[in-house]
C-alpha positions as CSV (number, residue, x, y, z in Angstrom):
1,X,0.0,0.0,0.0
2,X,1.5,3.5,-0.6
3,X,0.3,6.3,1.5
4,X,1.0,9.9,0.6
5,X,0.9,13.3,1.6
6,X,-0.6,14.9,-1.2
7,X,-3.3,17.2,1.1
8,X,-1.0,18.5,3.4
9,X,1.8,19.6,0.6
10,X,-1.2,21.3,-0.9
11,X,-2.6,22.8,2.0
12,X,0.7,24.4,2.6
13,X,0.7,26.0,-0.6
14,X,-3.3,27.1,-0.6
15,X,-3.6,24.8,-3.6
16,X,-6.8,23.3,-4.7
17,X,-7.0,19.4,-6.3
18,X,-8.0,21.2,-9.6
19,X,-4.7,23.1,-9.5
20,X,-2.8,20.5,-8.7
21,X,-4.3,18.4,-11.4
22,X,-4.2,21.2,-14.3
23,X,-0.1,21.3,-13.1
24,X,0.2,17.8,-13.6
25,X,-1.8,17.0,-16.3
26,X,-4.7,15.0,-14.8
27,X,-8.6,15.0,-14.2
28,X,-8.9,16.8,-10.7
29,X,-10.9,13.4,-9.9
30,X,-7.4,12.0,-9.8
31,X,-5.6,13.6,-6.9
32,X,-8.8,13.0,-5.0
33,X,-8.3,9.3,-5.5
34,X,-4.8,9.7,-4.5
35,X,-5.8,12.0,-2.3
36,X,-7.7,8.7,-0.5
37,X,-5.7,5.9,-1.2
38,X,-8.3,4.3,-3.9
39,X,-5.1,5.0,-6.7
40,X,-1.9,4.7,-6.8
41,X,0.1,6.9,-8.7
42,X,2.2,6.0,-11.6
43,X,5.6,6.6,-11.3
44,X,5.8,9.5,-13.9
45,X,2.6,11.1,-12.0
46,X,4.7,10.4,-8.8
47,X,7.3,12.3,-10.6
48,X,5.6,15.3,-11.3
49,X,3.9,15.7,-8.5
50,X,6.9,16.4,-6.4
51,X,8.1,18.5,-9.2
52,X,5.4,20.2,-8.2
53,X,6.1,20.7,-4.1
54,X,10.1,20.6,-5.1
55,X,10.2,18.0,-2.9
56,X,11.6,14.1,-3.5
57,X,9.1,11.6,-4.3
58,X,9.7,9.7,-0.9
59,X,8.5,12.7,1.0
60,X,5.2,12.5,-0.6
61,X,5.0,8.7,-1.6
62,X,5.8,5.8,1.3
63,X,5.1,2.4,1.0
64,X,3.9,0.8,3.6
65,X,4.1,-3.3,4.4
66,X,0.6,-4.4,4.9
C-alpha cells in the first residue's frame, strides 16, 4: 500500500485538487483518489507531483508493508 501526503503539501501551498491536477496534467478526480488511497500513482505522476512541491518523491509517496 502506498500512503501519501498529497493534502497536506497542498494545504501548505493554498492549492486546490483542480490546481494540482491542471499542473500535472490530470482530471482533478485523480488527486482525490490519490488523495484517499483508492489509486496509486504512476511513477511519472509520482514524478511530477513532487516537481510540483520541489520536494523528493519519498517525501510524498511511502510504501507501507501491509
Amino acid at each position: 500500500m502506498i500512503k501519501n501526503r498529497i493534502k497536506e503539501y497542498r494545504a501548505k501551498r493554498n492549492m486546490t485538487q483542480f490546481e494540482l491536477a491542471k499542473l500535472v496534467g490530470v482530471r482533478r478526480e485523480t488527486i482525490g483518489n490519490l488523495e484517499n488511497g483508492r489509486y496509486n500513482p504512476s511513477l511519472v505522476l509520482a514524478w511530477d507531483i513532487a516537481k510540483v512541491f520541489d520536494v523528493k518523491i519519498e517525501d510524498i509517496f511511502k510504501v507501507i508493508d501491509e
